[in-house]
N, C-alpha and C positions, 0 to 999 in steps of 0.2 A: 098913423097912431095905432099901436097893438091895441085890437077889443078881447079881453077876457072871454076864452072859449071857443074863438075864432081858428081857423088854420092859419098856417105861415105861408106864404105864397111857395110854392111846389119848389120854384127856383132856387129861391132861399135853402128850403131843405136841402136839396138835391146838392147844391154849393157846400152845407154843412156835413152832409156826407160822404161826400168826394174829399174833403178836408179831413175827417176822423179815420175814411177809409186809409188814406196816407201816413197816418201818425201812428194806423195801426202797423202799418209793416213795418215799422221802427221798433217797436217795443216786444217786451214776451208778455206781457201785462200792461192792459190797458182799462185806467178807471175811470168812473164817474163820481167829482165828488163833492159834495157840499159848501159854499162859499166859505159857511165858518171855519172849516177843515182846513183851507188851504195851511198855513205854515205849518201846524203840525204835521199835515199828509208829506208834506215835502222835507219833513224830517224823518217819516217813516218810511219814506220811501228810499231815502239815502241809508238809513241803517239793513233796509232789508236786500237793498244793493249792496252791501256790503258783505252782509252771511250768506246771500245763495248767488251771487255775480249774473242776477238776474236785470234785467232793463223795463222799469215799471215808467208808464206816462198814464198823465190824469188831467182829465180837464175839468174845469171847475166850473158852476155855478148856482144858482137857486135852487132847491132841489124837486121843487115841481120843473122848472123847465128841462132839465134830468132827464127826470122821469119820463118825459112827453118826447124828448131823442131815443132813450129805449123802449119806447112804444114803437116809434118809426124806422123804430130799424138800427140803429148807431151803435156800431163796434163796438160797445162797450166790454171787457169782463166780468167785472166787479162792479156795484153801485153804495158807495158810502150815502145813505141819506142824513140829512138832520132830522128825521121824524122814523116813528116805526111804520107809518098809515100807509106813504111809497112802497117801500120794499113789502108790505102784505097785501098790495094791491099784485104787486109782480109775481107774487109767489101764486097768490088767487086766480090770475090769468095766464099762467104756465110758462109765462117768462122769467120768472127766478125759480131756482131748484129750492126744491120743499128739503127744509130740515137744513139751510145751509144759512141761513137768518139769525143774527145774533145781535144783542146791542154791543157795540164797540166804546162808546161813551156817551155820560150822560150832557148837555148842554148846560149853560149857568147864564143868564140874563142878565145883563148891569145897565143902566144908564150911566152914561161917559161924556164929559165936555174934555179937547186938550186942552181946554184955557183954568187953570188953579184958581177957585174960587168960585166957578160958577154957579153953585148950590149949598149950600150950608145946608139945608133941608130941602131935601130930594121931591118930599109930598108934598110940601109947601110949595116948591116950585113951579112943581104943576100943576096945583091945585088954581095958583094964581095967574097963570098962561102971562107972565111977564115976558114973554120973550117972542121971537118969529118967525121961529124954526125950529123945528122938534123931528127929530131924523128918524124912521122905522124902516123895514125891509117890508115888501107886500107883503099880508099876511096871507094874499092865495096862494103863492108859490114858495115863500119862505117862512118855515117854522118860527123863526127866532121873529118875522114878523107877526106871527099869529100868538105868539108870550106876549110881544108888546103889545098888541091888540087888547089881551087876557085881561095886562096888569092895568092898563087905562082905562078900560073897564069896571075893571075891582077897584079903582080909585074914584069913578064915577067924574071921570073927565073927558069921555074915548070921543063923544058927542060935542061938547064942546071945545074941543082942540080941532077939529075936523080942519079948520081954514089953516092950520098953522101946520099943518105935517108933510114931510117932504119924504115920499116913500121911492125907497132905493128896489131895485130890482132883486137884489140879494143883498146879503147881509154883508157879502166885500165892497158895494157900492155903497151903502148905508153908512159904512166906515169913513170911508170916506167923504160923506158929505160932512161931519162931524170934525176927522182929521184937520181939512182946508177950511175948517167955522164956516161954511156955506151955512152950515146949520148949526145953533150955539148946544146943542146936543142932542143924542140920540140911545135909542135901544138897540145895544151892540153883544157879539157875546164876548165873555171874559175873555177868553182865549185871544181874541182880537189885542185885545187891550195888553194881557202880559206878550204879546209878540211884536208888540209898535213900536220902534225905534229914539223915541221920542220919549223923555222921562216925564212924570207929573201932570198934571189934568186932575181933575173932579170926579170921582166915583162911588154910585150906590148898586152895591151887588144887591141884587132884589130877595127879597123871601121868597123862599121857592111857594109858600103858599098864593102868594099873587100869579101864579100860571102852573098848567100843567106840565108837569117834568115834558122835559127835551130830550127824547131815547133817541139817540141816534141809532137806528141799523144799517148793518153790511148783510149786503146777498151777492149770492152768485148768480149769475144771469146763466140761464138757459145755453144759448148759444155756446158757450165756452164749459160746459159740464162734466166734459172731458178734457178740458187741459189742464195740465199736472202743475204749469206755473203760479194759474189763479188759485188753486187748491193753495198753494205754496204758499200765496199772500198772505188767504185767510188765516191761513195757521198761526200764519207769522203773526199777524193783526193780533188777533187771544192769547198771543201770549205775553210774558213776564216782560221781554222788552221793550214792547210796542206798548204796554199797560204803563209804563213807564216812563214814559213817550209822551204820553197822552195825559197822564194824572199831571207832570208837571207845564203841563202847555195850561192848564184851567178847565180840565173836565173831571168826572167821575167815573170811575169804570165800575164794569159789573166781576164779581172775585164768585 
């Protein structure tokens, strides 16, 4: 069982970067990037393969867990976080280049059942823990689990739900406990939900006053401060088509 704040056993590591080290000679661009991100990332990365005939790969997951491979070393380029607090911790410790940190989009919160009908009132629902499963991302390593944290909080339920919560590692695993009703719903982000294959379910997009906004930042990692493909990405990221990209997948961008 992983304990919070513990190391990985070296082997482990060592296996995970023998493995990124490999993916890296495949690609011109190699990211790190946030679970909520994956479909849109993989629509952006097919459009920016298509204007510069460059070969971008990304691996995904929590964004503390991330963060804690470009601490140890892991090829990464680029780091999409779901939070600005990662990428200004990287920039703070000389691992991401200063002044190359921008928000790319902002996050949106919802709680989401696939099953139609499962709340007619969302605070009511939870108010009265009628159910046996209630799906979050951790909120140490995943932003979008530390909104849901926020909003259960601000509802004055976060304590008494405690026995009913079933926290997913990232917020793609989160999804999926929701997805397969393991869990009759969870705190997911929008984006997930406009990309799910599957039409209909129950949703309350949250007020963003129940949590604090979701910046997502992009940094350039140290390492790669000289290669002219990441520079490329970034560019590509800020702009008009990527912002476009992104607005319609279920985020905010910054103009």
């Amino acid at each position: 069982m992983h304990v919070p704040g513990k190391h990985h056993h070296p082997v482990a590591g060592l296996c995970l970067l023998l493995a990124l080290s490999s993916m890296a000679h495949a690609a011109d661009v190699r990211l790190a990037v946030a679970a909520n991100f994956t479909d849109t990332a993989r629509d952006l990365i097919a459009a920016f393969g298509e204007a510069t005939g460059l070969e971008t790969v990304a691996s995904y997951g929590s964004t503390g867990k991330l963060y804690a491979q470009i601490e140890h070393g892991a090829p990464f380029d680029v780091f999409l976080a779901a939070d600005s607090r990662r990428p200004e911790l990287l920039e703070e410790n000389g691992q991401g280049v200063a002044g190359t940190r921008f928000t790319y989009a902002k996050g949106k919160l919802a709680l989401w059942s696939s099953v139609p009908g499962t709340f007619e009132d969302p605070k009511a629902w939870l108010e009265s823990g009628g159910f046996a499963r209630l799906a979050i991302a951790n909120p140490k390593t995943a932003p979008y689990g530390l909104a849901a944290q926020q909003v259960l909080s601000e509802l004055g339920v976060w304590e008494s739900l405690q026995s009913r919560l079933v926290r997913g590692d990232s917020i793609a695993q989160t999804f999926q406990f929701v997805a397969t009703t393991n869990a009759q719903s969870g705190f997911v982000a929008l984006s997930q939900v406009r990309a799910w294959d599957e039409k209909g379910g129950s949703l309350w997009l949250i007020p963003q006053a129940y949590y604090s906004p979701i910046k997502q930042q992009a940094i350039l990692l140290t390492r790669s401060e000289t290669k002219n493909a990441a520079h490329q990405w970034l560019e590509f990221l800020r702009g008009d088509e990527a912002r476009g990209i992104i607005e319609e997948s279920g985020y905010e961008t910054e103009h």
